[in-house]
DSSP file (Angstrom, degrees, kcal/mol; ACC not computed):
  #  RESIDUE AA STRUCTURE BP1 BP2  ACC     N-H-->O    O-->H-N    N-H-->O    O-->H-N    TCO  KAPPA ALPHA  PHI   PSI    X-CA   Y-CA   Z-CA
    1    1 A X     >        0   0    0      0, 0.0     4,-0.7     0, 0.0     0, 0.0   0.000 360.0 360.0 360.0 -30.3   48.2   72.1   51.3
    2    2 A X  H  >  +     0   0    0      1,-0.3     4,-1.1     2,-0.2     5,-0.0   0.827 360.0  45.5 -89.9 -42.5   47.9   68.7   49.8
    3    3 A X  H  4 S+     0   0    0      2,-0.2     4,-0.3     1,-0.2    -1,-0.3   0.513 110.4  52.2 -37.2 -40.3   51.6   68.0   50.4
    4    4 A X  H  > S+     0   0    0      2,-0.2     4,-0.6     3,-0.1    -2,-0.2   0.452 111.9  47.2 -94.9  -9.5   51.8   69.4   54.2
    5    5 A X  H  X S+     0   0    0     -4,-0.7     4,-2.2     2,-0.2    -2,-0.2   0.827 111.0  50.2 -89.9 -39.4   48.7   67.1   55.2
    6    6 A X  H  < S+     0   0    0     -4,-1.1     4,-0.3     1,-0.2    -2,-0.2   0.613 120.8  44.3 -67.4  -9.1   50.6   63.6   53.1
    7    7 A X  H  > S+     0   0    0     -4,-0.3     4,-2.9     2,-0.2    -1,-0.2   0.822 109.5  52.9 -93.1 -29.0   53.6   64.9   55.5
    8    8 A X  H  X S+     0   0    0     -4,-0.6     4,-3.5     1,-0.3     5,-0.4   0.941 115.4  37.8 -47.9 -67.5   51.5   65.3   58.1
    9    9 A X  H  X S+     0   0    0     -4,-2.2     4,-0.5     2,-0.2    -1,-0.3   0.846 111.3  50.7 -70.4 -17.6   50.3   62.1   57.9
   10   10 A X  H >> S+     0   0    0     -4,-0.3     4,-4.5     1,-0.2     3,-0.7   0.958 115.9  51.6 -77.2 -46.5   53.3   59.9   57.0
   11   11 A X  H 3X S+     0   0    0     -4,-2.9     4,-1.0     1,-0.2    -2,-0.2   0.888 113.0  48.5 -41.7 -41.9   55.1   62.2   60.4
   12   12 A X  H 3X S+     0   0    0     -4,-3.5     4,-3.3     1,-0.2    -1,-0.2   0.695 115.0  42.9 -92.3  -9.4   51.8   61.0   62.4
   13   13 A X  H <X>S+     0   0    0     -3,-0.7     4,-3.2    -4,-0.5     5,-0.6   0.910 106.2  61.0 -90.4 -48.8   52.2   57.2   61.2
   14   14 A X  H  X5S+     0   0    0     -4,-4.5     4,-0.7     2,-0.2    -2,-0.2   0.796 100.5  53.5 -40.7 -48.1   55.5   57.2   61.8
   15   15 A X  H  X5S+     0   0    0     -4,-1.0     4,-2.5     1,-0.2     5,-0.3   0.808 104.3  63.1 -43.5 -59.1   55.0   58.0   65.5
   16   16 A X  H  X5S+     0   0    0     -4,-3.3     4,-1.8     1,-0.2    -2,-0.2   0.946  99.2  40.0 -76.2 -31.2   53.0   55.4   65.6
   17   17 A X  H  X5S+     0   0    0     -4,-3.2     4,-2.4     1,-0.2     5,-0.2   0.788 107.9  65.3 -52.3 -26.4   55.0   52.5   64.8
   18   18 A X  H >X<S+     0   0    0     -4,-0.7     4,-2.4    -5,-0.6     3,-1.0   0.997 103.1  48.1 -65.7 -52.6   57.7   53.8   66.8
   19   19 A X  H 3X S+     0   0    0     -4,-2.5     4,-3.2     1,-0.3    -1,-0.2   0.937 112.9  51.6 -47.3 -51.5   55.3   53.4   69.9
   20   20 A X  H 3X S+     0   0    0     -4,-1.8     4,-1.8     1,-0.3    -1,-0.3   0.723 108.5  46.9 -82.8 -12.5   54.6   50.1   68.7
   21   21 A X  H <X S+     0   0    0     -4,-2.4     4,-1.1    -3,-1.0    -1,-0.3   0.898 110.2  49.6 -84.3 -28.0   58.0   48.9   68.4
   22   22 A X  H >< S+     0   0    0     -4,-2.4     3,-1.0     2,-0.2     4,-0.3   0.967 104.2  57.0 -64.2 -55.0   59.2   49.9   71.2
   23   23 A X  H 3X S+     0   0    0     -4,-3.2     4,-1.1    -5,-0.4    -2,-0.2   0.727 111.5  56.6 -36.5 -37.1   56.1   48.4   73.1
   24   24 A X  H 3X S+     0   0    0     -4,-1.8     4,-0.6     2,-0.2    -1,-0.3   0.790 102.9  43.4 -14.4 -78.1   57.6   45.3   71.3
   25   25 A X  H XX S+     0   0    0     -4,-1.1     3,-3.5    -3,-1.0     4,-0.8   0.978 113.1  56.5 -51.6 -98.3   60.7   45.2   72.3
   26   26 A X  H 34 S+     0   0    0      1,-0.3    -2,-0.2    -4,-0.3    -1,-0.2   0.463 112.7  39.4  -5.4 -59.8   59.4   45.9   76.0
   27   27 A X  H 3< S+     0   0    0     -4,-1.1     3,-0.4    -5,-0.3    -1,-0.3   0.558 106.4  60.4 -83.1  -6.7   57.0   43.0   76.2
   28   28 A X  H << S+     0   0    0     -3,-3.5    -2,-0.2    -4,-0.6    -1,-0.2   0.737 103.5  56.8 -92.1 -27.7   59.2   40.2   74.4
   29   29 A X  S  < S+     0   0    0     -4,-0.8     2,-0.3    -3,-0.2    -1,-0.2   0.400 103.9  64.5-103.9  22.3   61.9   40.8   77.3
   30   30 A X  S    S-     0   0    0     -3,-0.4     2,-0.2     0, 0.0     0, 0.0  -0.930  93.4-108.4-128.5-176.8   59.2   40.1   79.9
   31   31 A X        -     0   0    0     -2,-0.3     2,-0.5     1,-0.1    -2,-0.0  -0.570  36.9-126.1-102.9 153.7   57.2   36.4   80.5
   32   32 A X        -     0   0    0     -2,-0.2     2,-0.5    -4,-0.1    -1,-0.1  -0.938  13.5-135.7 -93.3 119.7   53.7   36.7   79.5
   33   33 A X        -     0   0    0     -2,-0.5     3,-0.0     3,-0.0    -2,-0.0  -0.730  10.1-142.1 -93.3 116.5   51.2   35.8   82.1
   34   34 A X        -     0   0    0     -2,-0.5     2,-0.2     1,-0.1     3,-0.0  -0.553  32.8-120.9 -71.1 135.8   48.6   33.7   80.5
   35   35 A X        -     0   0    0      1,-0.1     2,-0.2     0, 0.0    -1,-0.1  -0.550  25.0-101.8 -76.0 159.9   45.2   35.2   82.5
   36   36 A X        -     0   0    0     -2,-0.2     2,-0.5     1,-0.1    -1,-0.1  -0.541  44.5-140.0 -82.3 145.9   43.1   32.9   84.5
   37   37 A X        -     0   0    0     -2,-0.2     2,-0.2    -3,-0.0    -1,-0.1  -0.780   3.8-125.8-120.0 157.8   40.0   32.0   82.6
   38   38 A X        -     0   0    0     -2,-0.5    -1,-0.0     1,-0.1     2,-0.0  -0.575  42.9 -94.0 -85.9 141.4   36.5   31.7   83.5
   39   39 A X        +     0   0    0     -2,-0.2     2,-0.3     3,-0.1    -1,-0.1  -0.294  54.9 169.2 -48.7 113.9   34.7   28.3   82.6
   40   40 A X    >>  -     0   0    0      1,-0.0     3,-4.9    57,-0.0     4,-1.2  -0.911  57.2 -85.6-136.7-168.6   32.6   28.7   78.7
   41   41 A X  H 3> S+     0   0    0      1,-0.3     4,-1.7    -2,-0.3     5,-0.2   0.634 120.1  76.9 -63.8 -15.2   31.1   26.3   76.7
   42   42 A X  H 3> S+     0   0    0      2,-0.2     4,-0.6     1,-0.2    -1,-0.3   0.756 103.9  38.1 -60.1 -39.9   34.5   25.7   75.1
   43   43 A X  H <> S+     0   0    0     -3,-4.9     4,-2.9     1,-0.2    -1,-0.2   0.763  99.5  67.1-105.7 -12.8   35.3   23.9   78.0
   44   44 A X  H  < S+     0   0    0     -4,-1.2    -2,-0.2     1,-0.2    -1,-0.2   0.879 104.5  48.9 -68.9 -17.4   32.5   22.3   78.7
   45   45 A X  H >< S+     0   0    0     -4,-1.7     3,-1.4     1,-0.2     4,-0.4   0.602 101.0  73.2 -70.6 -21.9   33.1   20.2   75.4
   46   46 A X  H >< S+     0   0    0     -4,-0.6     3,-2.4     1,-0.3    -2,-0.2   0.888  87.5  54.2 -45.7 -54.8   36.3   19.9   76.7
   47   47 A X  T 3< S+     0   0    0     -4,-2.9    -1,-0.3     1,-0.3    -2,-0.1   0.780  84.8  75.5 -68.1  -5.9   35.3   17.7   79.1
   48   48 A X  T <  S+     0   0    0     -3,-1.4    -1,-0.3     2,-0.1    -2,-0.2   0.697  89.8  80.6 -83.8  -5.1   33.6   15.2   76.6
   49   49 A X  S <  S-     0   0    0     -3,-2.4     2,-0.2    -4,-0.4    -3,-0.0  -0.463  93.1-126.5-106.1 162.0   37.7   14.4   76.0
   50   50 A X     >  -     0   0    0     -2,-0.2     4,-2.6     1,-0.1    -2,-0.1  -0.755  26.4-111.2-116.6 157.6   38.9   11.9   79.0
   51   51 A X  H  > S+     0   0    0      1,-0.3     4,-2.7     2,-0.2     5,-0.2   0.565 110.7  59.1 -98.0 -11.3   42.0   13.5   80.9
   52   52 A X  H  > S+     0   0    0      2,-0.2     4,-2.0     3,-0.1    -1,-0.3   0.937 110.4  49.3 -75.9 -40.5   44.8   11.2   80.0
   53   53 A X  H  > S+     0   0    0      2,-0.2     4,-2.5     1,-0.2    -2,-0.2   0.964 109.1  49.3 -76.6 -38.6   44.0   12.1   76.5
   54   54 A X  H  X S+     0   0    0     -4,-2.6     4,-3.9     2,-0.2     3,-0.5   0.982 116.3  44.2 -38.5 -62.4   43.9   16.1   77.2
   55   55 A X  H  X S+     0   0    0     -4,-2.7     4,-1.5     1,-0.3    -2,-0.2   0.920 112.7  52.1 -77.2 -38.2   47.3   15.9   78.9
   56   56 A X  H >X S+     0   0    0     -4,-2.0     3,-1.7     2,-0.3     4,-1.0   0.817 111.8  42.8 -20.4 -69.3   48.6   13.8   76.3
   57   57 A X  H 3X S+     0   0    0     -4,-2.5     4,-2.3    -3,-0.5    -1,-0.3   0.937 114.8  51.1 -77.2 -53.2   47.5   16.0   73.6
   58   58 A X  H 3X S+     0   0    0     -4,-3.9     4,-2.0    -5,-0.2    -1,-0.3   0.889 112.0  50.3 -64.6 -10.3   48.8   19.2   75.7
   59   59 A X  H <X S+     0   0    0     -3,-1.7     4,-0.9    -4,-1.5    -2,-0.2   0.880 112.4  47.7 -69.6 -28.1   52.4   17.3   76.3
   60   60 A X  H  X S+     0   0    0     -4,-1.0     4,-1.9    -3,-0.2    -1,-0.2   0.620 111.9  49.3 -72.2 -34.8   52.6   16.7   72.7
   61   61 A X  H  X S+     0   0    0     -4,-2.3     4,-0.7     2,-0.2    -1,-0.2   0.682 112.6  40.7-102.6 -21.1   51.8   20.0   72.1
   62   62 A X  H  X S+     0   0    0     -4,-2.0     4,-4.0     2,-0.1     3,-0.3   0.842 113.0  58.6 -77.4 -20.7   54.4   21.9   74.4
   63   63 A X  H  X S+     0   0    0     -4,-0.9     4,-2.4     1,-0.2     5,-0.3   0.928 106.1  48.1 -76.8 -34.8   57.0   19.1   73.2
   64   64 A X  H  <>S+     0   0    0     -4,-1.9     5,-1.6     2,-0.2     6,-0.3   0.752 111.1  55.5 -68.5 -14.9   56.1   20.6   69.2
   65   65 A X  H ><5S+     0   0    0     -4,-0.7     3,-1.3    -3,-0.3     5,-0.2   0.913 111.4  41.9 -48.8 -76.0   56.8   24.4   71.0
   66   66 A X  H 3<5S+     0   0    0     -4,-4.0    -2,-0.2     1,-0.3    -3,-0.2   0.847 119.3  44.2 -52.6 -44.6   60.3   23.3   72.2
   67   67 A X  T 3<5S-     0   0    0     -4,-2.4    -1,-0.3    -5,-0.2    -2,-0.2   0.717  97.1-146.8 -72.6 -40.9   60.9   21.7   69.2
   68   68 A X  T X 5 +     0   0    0     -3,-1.3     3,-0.7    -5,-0.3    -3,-0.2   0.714  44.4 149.2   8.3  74.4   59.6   24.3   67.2
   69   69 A X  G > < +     0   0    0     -5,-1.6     3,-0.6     1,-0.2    -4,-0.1   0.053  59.5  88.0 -77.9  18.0   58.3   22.2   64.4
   70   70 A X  G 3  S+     0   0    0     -6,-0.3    -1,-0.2     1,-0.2     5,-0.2   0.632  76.0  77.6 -75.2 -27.2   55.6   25.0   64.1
   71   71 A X  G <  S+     0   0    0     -3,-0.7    -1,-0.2     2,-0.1    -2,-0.2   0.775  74.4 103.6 -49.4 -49.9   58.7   26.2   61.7
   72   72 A X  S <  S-     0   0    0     -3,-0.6     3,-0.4     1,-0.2     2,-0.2  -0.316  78.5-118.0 -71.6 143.4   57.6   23.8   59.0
   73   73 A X  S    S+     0   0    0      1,-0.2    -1,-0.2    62,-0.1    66,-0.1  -0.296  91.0  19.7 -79.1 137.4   55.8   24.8   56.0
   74   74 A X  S    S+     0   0    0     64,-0.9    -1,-0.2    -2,-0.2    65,-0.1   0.810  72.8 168.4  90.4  20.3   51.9   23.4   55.4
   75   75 A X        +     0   0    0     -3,-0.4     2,-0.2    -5,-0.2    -1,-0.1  -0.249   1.3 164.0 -49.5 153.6   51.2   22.3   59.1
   76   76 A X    >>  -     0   0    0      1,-0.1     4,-3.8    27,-0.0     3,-0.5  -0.778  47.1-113.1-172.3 153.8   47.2   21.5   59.4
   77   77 A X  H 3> S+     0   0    0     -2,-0.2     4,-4.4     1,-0.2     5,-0.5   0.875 101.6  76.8 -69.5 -30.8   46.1   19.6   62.3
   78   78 A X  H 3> S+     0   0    0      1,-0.2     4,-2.7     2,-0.2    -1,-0.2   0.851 105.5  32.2 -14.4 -74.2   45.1   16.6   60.6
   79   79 A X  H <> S+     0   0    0     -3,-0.5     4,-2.5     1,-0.2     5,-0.3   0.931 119.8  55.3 -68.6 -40.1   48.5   15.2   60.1
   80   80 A X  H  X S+     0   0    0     -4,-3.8     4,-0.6     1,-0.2    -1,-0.2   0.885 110.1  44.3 -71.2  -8.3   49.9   16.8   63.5
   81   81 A X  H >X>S+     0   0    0     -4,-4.4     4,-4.2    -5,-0.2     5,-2.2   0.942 108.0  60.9 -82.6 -35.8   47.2   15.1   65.5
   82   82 A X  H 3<5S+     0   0    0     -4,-2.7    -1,-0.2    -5,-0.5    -2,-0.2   0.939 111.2  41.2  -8.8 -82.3   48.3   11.9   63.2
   83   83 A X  H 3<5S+     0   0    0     -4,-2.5    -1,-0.2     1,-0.3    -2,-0.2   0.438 113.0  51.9 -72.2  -1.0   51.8   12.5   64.9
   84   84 A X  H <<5S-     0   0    0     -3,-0.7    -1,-0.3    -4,-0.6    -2,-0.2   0.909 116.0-118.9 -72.4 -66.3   50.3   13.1   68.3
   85   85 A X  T  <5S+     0   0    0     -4,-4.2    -3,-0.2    -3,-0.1     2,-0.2   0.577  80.2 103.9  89.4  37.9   48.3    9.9   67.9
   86   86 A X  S   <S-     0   0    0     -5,-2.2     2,-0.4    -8,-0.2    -1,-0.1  -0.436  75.1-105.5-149.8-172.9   45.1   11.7   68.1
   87   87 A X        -     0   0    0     -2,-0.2     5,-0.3    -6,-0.1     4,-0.1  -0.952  37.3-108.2-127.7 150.6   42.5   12.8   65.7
   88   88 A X  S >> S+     0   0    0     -2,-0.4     4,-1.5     1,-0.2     3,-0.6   0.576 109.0  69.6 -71.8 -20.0   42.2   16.4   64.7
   89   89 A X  T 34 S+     0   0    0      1,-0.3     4,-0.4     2,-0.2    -1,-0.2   0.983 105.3  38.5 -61.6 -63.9   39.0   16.9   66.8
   90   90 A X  T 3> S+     0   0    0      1,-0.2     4,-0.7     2,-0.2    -1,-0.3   0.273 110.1  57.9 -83.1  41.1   40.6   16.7   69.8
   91   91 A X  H <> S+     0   0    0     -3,-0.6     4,-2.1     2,-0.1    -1,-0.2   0.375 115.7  41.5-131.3 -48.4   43.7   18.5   68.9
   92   92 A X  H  < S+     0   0    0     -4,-1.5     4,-0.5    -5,-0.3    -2,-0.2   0.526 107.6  55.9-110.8  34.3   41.5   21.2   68.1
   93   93 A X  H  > S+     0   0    0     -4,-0.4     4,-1.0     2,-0.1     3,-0.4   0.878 115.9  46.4 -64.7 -74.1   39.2   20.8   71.1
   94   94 A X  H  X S+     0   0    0     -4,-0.7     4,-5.0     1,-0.2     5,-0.4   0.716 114.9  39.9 -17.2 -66.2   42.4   21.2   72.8
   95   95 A X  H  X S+     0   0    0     -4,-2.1     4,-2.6     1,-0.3     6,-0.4   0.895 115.5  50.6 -60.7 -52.0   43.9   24.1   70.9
   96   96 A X  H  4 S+     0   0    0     -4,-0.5    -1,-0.3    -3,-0.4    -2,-0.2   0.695 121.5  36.1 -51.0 -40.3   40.5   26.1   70.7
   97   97 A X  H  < S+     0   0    0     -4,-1.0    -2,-0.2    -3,-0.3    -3,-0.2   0.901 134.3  21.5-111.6 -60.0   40.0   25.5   75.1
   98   98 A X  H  < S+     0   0    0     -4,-5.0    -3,-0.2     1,-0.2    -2,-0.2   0.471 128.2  40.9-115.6  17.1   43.6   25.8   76.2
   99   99 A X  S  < S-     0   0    0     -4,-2.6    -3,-0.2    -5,-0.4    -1,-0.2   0.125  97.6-142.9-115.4  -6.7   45.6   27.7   73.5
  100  100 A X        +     0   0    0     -6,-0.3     2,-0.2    -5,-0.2    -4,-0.2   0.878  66.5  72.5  37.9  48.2   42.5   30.0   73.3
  101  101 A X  S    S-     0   0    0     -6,-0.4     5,-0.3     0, 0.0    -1,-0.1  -0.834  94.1 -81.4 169.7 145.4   42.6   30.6   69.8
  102  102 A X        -     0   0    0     -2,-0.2     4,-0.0     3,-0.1    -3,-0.0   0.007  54.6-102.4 -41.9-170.6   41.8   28.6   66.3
  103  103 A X  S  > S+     0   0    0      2,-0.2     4,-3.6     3,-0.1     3,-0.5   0.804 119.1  49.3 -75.6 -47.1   45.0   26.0   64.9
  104  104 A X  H  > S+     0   0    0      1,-0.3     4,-1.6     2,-0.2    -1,-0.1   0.868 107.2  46.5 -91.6 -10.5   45.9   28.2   62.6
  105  105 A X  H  > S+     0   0    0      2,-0.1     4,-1.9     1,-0.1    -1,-0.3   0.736 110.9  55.6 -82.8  -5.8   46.2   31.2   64.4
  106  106 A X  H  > S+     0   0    0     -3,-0.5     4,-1.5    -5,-0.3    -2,-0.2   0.812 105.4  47.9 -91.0 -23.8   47.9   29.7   67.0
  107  107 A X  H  X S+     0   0    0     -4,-3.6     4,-1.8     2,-0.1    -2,-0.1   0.833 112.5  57.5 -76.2 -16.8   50.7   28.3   64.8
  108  108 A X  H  < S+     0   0    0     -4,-1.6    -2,-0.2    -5,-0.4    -1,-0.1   0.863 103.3  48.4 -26.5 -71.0   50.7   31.8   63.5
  109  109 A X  H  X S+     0   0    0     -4,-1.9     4,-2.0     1,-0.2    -2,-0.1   0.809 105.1  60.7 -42.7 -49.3   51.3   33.2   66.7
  110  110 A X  H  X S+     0   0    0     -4,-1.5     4,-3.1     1,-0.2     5,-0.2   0.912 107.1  43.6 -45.9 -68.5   54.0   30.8   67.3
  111  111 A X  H  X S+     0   0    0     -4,-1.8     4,-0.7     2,-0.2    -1,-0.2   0.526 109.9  52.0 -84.2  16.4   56.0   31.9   64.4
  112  112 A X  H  > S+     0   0    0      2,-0.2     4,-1.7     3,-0.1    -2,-0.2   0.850 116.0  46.8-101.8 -60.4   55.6   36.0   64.8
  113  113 A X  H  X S+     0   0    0     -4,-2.0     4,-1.1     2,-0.2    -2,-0.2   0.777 115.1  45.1 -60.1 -42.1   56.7   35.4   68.4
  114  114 A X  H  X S+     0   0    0     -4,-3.1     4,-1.2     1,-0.2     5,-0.4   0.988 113.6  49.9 -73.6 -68.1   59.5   33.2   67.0
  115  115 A X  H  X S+     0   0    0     -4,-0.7     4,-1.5    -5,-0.2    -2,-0.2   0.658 110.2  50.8 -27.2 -36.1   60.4   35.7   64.4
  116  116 A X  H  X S+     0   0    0     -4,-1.7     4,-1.0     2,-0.2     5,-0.3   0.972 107.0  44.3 -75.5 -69.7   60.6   38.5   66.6
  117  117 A X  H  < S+     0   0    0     -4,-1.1    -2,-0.2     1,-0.3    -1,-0.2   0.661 117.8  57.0 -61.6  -5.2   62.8   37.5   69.5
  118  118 A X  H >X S+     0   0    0     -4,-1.2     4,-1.8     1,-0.2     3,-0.9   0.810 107.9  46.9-108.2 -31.0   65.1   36.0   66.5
  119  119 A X  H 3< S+     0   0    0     -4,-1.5    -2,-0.2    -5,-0.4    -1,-0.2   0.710 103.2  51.9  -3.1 -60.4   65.2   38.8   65.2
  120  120 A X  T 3< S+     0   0    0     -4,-1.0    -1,-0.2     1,-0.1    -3,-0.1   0.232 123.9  34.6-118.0  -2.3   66.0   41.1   67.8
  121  121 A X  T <4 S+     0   0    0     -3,-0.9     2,-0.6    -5,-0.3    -2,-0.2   0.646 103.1  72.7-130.9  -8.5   69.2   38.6   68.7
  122  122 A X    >X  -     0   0    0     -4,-1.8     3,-1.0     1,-0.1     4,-0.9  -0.913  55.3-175.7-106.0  84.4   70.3   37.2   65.1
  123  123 A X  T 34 S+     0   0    0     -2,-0.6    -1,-0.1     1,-0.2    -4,-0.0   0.800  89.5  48.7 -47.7 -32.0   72.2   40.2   63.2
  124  124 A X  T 34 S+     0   0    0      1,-0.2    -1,-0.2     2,-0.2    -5,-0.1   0.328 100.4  59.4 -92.4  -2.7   72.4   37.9   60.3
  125  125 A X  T X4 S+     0   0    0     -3,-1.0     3,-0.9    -7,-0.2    -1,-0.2   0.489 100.3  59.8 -98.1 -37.0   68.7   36.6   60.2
  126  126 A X  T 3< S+     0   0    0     -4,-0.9    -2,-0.2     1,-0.2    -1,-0.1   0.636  92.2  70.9 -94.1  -4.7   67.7   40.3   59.7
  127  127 A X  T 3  S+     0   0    0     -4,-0.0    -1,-0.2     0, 0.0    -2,-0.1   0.637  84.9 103.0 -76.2 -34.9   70.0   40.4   56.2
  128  128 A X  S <  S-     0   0    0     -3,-0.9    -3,-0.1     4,-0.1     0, 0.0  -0.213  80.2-112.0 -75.8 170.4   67.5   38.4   54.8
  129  129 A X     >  -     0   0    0      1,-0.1     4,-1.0     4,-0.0     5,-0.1   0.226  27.9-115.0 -35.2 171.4   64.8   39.2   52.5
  130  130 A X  H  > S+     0   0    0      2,-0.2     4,-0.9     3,-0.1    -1,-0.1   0.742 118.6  47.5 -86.3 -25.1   61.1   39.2   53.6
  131  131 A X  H  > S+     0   0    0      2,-0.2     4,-3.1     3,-0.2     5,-0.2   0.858 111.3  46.0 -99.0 -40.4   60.3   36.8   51.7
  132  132 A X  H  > S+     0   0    0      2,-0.2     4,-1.7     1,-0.2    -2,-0.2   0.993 111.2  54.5 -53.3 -51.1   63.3   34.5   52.7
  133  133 A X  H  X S+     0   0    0     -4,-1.0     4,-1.8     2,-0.2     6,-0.3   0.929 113.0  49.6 -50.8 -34.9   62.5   35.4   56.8
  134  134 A X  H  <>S+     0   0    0     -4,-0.9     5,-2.3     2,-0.3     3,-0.4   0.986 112.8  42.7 -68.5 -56.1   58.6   34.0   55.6
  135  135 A X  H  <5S+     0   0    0     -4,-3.1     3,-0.3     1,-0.3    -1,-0.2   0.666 111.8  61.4 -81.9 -26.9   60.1   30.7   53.9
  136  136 A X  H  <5S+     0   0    0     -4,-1.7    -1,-0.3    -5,-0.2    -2,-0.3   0.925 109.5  33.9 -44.2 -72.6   62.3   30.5   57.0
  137  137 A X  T  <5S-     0   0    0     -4,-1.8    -2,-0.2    -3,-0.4    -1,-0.2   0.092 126.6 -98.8-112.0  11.3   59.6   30.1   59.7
  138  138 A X  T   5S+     0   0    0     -3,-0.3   -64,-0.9     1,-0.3     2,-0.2   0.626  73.9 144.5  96.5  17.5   57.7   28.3   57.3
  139  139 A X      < -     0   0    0     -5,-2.3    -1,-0.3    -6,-0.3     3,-0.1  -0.597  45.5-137.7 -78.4 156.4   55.2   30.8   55.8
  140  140 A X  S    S+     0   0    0     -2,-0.2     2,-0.3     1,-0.2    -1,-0.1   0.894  76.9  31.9 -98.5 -14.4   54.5   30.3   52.2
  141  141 A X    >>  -     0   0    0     -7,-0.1     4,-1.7     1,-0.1     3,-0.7  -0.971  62.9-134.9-120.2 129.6   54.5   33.8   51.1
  142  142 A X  H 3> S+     0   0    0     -2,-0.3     4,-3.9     1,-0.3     5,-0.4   0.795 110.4  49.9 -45.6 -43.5   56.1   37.0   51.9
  143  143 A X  H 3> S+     0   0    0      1,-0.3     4,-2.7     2,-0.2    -1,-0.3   0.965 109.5  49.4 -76.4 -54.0   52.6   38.8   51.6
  144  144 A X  H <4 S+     0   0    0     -3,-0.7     4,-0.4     1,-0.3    -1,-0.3   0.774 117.8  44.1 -84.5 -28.4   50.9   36.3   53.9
  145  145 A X  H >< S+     0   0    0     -4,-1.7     3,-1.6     2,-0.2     4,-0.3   0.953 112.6  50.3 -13.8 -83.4   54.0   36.9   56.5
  146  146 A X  H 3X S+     0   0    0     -4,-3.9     4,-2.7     1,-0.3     3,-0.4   0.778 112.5  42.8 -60.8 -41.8   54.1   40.3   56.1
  147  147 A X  H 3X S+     0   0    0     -4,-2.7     4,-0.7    -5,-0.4    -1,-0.3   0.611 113.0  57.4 -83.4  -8.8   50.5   40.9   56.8
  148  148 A X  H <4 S+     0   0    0     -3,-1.6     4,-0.3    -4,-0.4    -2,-0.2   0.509 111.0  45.1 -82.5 -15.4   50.5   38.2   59.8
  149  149 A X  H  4 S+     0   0    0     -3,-0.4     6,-0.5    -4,-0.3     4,-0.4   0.801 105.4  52.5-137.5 -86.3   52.9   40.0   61.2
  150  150 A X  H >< S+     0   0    0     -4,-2.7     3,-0.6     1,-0.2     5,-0.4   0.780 110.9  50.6 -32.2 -41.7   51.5   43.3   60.7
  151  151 A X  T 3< S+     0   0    0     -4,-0.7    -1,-0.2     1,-0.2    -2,-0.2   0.903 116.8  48.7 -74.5 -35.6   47.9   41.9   62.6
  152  152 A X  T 3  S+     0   0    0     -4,-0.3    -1,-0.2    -5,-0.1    -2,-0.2   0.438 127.2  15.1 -77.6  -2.1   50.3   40.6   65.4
  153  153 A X  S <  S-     0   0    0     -3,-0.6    -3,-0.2    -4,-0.4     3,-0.1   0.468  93.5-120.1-139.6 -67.0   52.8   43.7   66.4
  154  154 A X  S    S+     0   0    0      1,-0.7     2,-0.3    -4,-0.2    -4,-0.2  -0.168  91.9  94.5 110.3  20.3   50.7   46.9   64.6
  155  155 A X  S    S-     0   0    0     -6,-0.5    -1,-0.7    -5,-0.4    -2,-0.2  -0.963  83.8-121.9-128.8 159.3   54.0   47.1   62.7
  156  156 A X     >  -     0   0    0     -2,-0.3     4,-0.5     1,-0.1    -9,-0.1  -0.437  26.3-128.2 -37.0 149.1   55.6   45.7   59.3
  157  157 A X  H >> S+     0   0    0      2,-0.2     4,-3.0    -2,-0.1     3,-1.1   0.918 113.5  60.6 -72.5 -65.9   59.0   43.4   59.8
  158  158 A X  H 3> S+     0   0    0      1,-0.3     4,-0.8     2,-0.2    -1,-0.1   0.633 114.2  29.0 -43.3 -42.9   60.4   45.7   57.4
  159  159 A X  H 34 S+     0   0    0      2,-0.2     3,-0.5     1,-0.2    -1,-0.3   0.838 115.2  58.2  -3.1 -74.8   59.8   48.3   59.7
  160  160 A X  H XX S+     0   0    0     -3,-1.1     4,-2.0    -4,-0.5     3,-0.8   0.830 115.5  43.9 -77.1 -31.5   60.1   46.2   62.8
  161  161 A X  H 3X S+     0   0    0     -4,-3.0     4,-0.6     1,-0.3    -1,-0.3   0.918 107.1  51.9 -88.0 -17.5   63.9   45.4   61.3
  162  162 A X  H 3< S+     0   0    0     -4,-0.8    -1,-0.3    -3,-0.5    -2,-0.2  -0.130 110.5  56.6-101.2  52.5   65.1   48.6   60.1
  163  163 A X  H <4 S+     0   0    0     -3,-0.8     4,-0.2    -6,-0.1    -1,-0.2   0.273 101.6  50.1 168.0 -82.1   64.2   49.5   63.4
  164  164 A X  H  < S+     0   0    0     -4,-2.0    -2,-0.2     1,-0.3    -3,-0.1   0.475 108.3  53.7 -79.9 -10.2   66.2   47.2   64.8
  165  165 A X  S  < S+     0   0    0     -4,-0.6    -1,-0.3     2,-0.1    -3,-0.2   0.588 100.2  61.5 -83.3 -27.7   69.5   48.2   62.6
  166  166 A X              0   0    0      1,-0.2    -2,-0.2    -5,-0.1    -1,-0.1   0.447 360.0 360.0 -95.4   3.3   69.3   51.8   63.6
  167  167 A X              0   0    0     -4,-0.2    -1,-0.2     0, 0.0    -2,-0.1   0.780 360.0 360.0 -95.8 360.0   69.8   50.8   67.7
């Protein structure tokens, strides 16, 4: 009995990740439409920042996107607002008002989203290790990867890659 309910469950888990990988897949080959957001207090501190210095800070911060220095290990906004030319308050005024989400979950974000779509086009990227794909996009540990990952898809990369060898 104890054995047809751990199969039970592993069958029912199983199902789900499949859902979620596909769902993956599916949304990574279309554009994500940031919604329009209603005014909160987030942005009313926003305004204490004068507007050459906003767009500044957001050019700087799509130019570090393209770039994708998000890749390097140990970011904190201190130093990047440094290399902005900024101070780390408004860099994470910024981040907080028009990235919707702390610094470090958005450079998070950054690299799961980068990880995936390289992934899913790099046969030889998927060879690696976990722990190597983590030191690659600039995580410092496989664990902290793997569980970033996990909050960000519903899925494991191991998973999400042997997955991605069986199509």
């Amino acid at each position: 009995m104890l054995s047809l309910g751990g199969a039970g469950y592993y069958y029912r888990n199983q199902q789900v990740y499949k859902k979620r990988f596909l769902q993956l897949l599916d949304t990574k080959n279309t554009p994500v439409v940031t919604p329009v957001k209603k005014e909160t207090t987030k942005d009313k501190v926003a305004v204490t920042i004068s507007d050459e210095t906003r767009d500044h800070l957001l050019t700087q911060l799509q130019r570090f996107e393209d770039r994708h220095d998000y890749l390097k290990s140990r970011i904190n906004s201190k130093d990047l607002a440094k290399s902005f030319g900024s101070n780390s308050s408004y860099l994470s005024i910024v981040v907080n008002t028009y990235k919707q989400k702390s610094f470090s979950q958005y450079i998070n974000d950054l690299r799961i989203e980068y990880v995936v779509v390289r992934l899913q086009t790099d046969t030889k990227f998927r060879k690696y290790t976990i722990k190597a794909i983590a030191q690659e996009i600039g995580f410092n540990t496989a664990e902290a990867f793997a569980k970033t990952f996990y909050k960000n898809t519903g899925i494991y990369p191991s998973y999400f890659i042997k997955q991605l060898e069986g199509l």
